[in-house]
Steps between C-alpha positions, in 0.01 A plus 500: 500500500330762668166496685242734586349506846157468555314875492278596792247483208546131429457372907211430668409484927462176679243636743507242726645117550429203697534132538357187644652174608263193592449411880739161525871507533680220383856498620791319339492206793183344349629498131814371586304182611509392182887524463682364794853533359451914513506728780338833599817661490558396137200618384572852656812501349400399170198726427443765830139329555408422833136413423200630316132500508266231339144555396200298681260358304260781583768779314520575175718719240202709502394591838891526592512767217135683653703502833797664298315761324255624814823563656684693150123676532497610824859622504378712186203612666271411184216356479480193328261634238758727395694197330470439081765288450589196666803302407611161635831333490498133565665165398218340716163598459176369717414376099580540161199643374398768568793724588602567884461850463119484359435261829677783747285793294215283631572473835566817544214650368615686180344275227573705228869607523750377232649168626754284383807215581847562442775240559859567488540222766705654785550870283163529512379732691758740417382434055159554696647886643599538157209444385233668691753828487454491097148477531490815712784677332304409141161615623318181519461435924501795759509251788701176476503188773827315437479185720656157506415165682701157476375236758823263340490261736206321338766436177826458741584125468627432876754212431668727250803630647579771292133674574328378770677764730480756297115588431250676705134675428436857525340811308629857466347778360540916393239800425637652163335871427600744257490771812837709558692484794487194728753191427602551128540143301718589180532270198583168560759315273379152342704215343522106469706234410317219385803268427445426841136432468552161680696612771160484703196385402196316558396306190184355647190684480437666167389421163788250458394310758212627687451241784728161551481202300684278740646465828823601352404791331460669863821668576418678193236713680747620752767769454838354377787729494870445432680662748816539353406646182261765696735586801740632183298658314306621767783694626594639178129569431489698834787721452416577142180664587654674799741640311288571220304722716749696646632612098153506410408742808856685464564415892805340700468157712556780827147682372312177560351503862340118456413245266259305480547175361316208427530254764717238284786398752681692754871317322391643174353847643868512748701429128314711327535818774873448455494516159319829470689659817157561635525370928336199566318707780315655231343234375114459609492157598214235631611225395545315809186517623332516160723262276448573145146582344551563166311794340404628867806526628618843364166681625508284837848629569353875443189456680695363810786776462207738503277397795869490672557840437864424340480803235571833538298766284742518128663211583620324134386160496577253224311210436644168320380167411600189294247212436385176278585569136684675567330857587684819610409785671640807633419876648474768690260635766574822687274511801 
């Protein structure tokens, strides 16, 4: 089958990134109180995670996402004003009604702009690139704020042991114009498998059953994940869309510079770089001081790549991402 690459006419420019993490660290030490019979070293080995941040009381999805976008904003150097669209990727929101994105518009000070949720779980934010690059290609934003925030730990059950190490809060967010030049973001590849849809989930906390109606019902408001089933498919998932957009793109694993990945596992991410002969090296990766936060990991990972000055100026960057339902998400961005 052959595939046509994305036309300068079809990409957009990511004007400007950033990304915020909340103040307190929480290292691997304190959650392995809870499970004497594990060690540090273990849970290094197992997932790459060395600790992550937790929000305080005083944080929320929303004002980590403000900090997030000021800093997308000001690398842009555009006013705030200038925005129309805002689009937020979350499996968390501060609440359910009315969207996370309408409460950001607000805070910000752009009332009026076009706001809306999106959740792909831990694809998110990349369906949410997708997105917001449509509306601009299709005429219907000029300026497009594509931000995510997870604060996870306040859904991480911490005598779980196939979660509670994994999870962290954070928010991550991108300036998408319609301007030429600057980073280009070409089409991004979307696809699911929903066999899997209980390969993670949290079944608490919607329609079904919108608050607990015992003691036991509890663990059902948490994330539960089988770790087996995901670690394989996962892998596969990861490759897929890797290789997907190299055909897609009409480029070789040596034309890649970096990807950036979502922040899954460093054993998955290490499998997965041998699979597609792309280095290890190459891979963007937080994890271990980050863990794994869901839809903001992807734009985290770019935000922190960015404010490190990692990239070079055309450097092909692909981005990939696996996540509850399963979601899948691939592409390029030449910077």
């Amino acid at each position: 089958m052959r595939h046509s690459p994305t036309s300068a006419a079809d990409t957009v420019c990511i004007a400007g990134v950033g990304f915020a993490v909340p103040k307190n660290v929480r290292a691997n030490s304190e959650i392995l109180k809870a499970f004497p019979h594990r060690t540090e070293e273990e849970v290094v080995r197992l997932t790459g995670i060395k600790e992550r941040r937790y929000a305080d009381d005083d944080e929320s999805a929303t004002s980590l996402a403000a900090v997030a976008v000021s800093h997308a904003l000001l690398q842009a150097a555009m006013p705030v004003a200038n925005i129309d669209t805002v689009i937020m990727a979350t499996i968390i929101p501060d609440q359910p009604v009315p969207s996370a994105a309408s409460a950001l518009a607000a805070l910000l000070g752009i009332p009026r702009a076009t706001a809306f949720d999106l959740n792909a779980a831990c694809s998110g934010w990349l369906y949410a690139l997708e997105v917001g690059r449509s509306l601009i290609r299709g005429g219907s934003a000029r300026n497009v704020i594509v931000v995510t925030a997870e604060l996870l730990s306040r859904i991480t059950n911490p005598e779980d042991h196939e979660t509670a190490f994994l999870f962290g809060d954070g928010a991550g967010a991108a300036v998408l114009t319609g301007a030429t030049g600057g980073h280009r973001l070409h089409r991004m590849g979307l696809s699911g498998d929903a066999t899997q849809f209980a390969a993670i989930q949290r079944t608490g906390g919607g329609a079904r059953l919108p608050w607990p109606e015992a003691k036991a019902d509890l663990h059902r408001f948490y994330i539960q994940m089988d770790g087996v089933a995901v670690f394989k498919h996962a892998v596969v998932g990861f490759a897929e869309q890797i290789e997907e957009t190299l055909r897609r793109e009409r480029l070789r694993p040596e034309d890649i510079a970096w990807v950036v990945p979502h922040q899954a596992n460093a054993r998955i991410l290490n499998a997965v770089s041998k699979r597609v002969g792309i280095p290890y090296e190459k891979f963007v990766m937080t994890i271990s001081k980050y863990g794994n936060t869901s839809a903001a990991s992807v734009s985290m990972a770019l935000g922190w790549a960015a404010e490190e000055g990692i990239f070079a100026d055309g450097d092909r960057i692909i981005f990939c991402s696996v996540g509850a339902g399963l979601t899948f998400a691939g592409g390029l961005l030449v910077w």
